[in-house]
TIRO-2110 file (N, C-alpha, C; in Angstrom, 1 decimal):
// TIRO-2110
61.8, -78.0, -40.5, N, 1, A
61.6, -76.7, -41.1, CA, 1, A
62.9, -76.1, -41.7, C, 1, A
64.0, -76.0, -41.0, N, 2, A
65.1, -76.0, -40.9, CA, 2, A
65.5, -76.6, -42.3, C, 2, A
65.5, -78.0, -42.7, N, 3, A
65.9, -78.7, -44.0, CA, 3, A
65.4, -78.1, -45.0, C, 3, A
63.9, -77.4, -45.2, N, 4, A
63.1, -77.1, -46.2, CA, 4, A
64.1, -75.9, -46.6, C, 4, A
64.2, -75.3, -45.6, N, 5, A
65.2, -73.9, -46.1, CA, 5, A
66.2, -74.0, -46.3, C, 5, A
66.7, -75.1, -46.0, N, 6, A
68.5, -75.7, -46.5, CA, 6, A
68.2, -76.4, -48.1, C, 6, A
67.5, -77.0, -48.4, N, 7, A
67.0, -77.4, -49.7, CA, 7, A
66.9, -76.1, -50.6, C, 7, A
65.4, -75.3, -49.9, N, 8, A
65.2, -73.8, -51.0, CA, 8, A
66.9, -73.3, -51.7, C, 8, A
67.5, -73.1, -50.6, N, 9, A
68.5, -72.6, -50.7, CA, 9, A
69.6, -73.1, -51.6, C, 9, A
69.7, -74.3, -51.3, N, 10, A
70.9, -74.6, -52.3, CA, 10, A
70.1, -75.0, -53.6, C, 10, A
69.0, -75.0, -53.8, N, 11, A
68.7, -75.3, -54.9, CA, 11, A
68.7, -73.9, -55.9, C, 11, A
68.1, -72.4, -55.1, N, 12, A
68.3, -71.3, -55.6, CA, 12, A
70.0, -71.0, -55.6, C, 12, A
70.6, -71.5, -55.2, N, 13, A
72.3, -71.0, -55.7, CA, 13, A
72.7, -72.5, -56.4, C, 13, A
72.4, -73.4, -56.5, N, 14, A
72.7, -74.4, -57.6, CA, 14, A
72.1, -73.8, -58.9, C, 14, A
71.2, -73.3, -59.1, N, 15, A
70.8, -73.1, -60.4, CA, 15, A
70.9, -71.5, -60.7, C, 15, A
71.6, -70.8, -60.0, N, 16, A
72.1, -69.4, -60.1, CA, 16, A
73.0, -69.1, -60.8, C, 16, A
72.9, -68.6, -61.7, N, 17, A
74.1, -67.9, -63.3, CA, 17, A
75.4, -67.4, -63.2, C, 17, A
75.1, -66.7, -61.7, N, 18, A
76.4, -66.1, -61.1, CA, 18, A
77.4, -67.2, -60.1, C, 18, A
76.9, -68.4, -60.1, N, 19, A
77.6, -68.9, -59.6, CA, 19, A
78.7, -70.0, -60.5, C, 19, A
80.2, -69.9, -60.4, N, 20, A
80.9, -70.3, -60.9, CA, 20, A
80.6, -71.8, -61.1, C, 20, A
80.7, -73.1, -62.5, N, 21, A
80.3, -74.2, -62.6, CA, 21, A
81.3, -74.8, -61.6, C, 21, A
82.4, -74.4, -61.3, N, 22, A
83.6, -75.2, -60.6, CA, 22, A
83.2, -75.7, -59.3, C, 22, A
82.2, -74.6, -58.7, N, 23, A
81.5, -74.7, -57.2, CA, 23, A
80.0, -75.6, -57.9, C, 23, A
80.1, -75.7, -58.7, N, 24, A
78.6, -76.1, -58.6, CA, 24, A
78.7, -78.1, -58.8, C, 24, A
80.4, -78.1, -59.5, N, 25, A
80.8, -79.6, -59.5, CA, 25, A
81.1, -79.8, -57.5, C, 25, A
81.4, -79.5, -56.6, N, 26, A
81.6, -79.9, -55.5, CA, 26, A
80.2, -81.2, -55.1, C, 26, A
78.8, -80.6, -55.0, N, 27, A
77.8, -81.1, -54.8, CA, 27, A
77.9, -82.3, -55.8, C, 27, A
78.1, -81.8, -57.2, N, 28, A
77.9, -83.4, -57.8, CA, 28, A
78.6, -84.2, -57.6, C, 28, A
80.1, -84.4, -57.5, N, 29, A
81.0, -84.5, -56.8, CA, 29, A
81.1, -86.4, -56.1, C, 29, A
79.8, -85.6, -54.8, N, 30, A
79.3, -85.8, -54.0, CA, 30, A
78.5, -87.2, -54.2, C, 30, A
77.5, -86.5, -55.3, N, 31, A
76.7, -87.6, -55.3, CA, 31, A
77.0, -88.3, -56.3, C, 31, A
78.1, -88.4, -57.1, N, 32, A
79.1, -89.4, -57.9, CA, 32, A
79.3, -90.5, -57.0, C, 32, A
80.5, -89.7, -56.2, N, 33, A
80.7, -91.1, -54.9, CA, 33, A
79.8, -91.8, -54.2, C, 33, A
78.3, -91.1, -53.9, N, 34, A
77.2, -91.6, -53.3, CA, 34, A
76.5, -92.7, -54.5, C, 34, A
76.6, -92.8, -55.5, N, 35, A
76.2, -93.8, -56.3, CA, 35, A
77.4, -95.0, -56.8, C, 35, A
78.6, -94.4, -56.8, N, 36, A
79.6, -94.9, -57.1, CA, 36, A
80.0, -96.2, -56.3, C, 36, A
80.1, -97.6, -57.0, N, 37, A
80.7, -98.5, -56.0, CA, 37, A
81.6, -98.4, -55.2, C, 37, A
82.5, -97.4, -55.1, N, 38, A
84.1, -97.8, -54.5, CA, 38, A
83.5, -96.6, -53.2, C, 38, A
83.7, -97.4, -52.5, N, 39, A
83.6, -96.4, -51.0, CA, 39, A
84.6, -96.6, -50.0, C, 39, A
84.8, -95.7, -49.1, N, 40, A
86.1, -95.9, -47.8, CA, 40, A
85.9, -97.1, -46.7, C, 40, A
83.9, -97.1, -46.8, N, 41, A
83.6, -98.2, -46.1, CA, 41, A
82.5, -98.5, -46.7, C, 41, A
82.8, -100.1, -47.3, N, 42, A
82.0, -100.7, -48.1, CA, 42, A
80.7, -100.8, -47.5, C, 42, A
79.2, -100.9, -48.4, N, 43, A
78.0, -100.7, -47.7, CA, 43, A
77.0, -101.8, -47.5, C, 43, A
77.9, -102.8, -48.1, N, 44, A
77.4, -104.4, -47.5, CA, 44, A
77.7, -104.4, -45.9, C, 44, A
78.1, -103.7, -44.9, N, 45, A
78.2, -103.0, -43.4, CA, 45, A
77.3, -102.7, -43.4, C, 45, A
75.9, -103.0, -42.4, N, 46, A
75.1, -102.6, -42.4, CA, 46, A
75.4, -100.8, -41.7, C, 46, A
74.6, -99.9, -41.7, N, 47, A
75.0, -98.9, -41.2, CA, 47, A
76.1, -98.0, -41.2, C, 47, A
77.1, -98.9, -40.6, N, 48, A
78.5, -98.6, -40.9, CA, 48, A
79.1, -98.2, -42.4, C, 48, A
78.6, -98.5, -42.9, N, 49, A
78.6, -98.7, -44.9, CA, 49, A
78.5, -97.5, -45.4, C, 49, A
77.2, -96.8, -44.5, N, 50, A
76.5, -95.5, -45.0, CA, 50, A
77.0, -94.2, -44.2, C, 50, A
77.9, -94.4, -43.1, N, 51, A
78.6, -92.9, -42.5, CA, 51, A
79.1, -92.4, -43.6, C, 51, A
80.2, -93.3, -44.1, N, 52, A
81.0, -92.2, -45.2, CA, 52, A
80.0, -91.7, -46.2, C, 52, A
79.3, -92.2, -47.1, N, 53, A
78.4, -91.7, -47.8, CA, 53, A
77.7, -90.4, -47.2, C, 53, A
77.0, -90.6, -46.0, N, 54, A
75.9, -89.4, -45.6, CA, 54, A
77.4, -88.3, -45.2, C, 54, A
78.6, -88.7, -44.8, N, 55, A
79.4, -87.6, -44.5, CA, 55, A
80.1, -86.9, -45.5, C, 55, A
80.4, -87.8, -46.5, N, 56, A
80.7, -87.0, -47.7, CA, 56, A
79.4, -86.1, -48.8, C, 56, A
78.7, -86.5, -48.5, N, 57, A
77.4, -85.5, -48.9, CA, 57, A
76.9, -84.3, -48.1, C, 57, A
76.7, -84.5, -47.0, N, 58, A
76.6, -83.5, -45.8, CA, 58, A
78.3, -82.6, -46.4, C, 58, A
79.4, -83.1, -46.4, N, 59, A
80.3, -82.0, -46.7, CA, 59, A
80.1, -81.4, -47.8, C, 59, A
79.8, -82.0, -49.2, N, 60, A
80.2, -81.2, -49.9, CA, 60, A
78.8, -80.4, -50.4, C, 60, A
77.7, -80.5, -49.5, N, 61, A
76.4, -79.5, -49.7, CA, 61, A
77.0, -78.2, -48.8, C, 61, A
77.7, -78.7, -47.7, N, 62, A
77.9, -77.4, -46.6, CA, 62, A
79.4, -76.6, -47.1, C, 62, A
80.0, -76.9, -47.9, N, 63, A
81.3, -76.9, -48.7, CA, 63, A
80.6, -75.7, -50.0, C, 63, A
79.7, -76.1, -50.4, N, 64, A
78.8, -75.5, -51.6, CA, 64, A
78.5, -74.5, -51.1, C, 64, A
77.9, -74.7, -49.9, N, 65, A
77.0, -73.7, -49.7, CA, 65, A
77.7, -72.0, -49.1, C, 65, A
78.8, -73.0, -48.1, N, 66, A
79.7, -71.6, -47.6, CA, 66, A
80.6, -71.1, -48.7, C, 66, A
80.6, -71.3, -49.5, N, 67, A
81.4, -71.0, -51.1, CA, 67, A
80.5, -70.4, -51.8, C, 67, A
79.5, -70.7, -52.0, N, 68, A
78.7, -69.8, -53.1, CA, 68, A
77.8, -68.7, -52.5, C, 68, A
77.4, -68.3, -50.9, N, 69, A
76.9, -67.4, -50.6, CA, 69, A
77.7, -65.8, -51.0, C, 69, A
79.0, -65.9, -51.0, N, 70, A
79.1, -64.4, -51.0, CA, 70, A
79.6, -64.0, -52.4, C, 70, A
79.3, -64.9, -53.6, N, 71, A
79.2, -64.6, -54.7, CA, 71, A
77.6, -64.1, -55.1, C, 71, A
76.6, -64.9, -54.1, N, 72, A
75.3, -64.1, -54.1, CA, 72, A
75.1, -62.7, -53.2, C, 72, A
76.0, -62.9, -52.2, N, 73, A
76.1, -61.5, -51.6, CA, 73, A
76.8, -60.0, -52.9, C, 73, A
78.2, -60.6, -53.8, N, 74, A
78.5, -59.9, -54.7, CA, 74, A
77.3, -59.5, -55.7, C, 74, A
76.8, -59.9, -56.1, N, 75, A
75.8, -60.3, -56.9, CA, 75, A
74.6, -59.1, -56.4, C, 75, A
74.3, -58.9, -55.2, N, 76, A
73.7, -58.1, -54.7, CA, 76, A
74.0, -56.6, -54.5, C, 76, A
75.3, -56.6, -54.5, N, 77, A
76.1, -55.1, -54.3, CA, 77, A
76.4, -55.0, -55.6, C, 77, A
76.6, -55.6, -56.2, N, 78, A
76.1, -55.0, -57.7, CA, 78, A
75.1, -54.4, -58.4, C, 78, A
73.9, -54.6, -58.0, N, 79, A
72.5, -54.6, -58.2, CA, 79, A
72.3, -53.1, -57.7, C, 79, A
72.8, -53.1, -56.4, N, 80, A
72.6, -51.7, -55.4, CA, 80, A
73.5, -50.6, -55.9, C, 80, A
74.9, -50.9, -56.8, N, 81, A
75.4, -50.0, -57.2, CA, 81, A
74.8, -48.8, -58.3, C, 81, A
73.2, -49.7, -58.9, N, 82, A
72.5, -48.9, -59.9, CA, 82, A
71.6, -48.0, -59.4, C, 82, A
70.8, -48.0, -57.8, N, 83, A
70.8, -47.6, -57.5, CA, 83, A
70.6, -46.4, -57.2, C, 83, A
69.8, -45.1, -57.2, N, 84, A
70.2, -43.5, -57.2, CA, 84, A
69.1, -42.9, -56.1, C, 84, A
69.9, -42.9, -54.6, N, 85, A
68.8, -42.1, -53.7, CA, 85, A
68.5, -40.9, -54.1, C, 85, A
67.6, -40.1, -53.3, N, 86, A
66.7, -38.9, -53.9, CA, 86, A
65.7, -38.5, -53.0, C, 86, A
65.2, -37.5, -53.1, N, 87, A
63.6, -36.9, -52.5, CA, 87, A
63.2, -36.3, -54.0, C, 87, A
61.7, -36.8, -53.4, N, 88, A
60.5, -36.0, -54.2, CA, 88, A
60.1, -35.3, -53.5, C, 88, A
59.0, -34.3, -54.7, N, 89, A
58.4, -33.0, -53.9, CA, 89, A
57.0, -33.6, -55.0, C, 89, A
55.4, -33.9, -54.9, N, 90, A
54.7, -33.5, -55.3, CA, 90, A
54.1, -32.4, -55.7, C, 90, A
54.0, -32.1, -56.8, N, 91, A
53.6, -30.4, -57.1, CA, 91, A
52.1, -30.4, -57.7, C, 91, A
51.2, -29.6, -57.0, N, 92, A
49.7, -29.6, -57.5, CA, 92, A
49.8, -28.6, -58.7, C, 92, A
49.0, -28.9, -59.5, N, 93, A
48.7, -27.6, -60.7, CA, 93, A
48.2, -26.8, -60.1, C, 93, A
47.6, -26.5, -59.3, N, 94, A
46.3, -25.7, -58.8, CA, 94, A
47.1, -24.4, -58.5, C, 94, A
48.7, -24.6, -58.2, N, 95, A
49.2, -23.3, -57.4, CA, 95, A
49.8, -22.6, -58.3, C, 95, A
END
């Protein structure tokens, strides 16, 4: 359950306007080297092959992610700056 909301998530600040493309190259980054032949440990290793890969993916989704939340937090306090608390009073015609 846990992953579904780690997915929602970075996929709603991956594809977010306010977030700078510079942060949004980290994740591809990522899966460059995850396709890319040259690795730290080659993946003809069974198993062994695929740490660096799942660890350099795992970093740079969690690298993304703590990087681009409090430009969506900014993004929010901007929103609230427009804003204008108040009371109403309903008024009957009758009076």
């Amino acid at each position: 359950m846990k992953s579904l909301f780690l997915i929602k998530n970075f996929t709603k600040l991956f594809f977010d306007k306010s977030i700078p493309f510079k942060l949004k190259l980290i994740p591809l980054l990522g899966i460059i080297y995850l396709i890319s032949p040259l690795d730290f440990l080659p993946d003809f290793i069974p198993l062994l092959g695929w740490i660096d890969d799942i660890f350099i993916i795992g970093l740079s989704v969690i690298f993304f992610l703590t990087k681009a939340f409090p430009y969506l937090n900014k993004k929010n306090d901007d929103q609230n700056k427009n804003v204008v608390e108040g009371e109403y009073k309903v008024v009957d015609d009758d009076e």
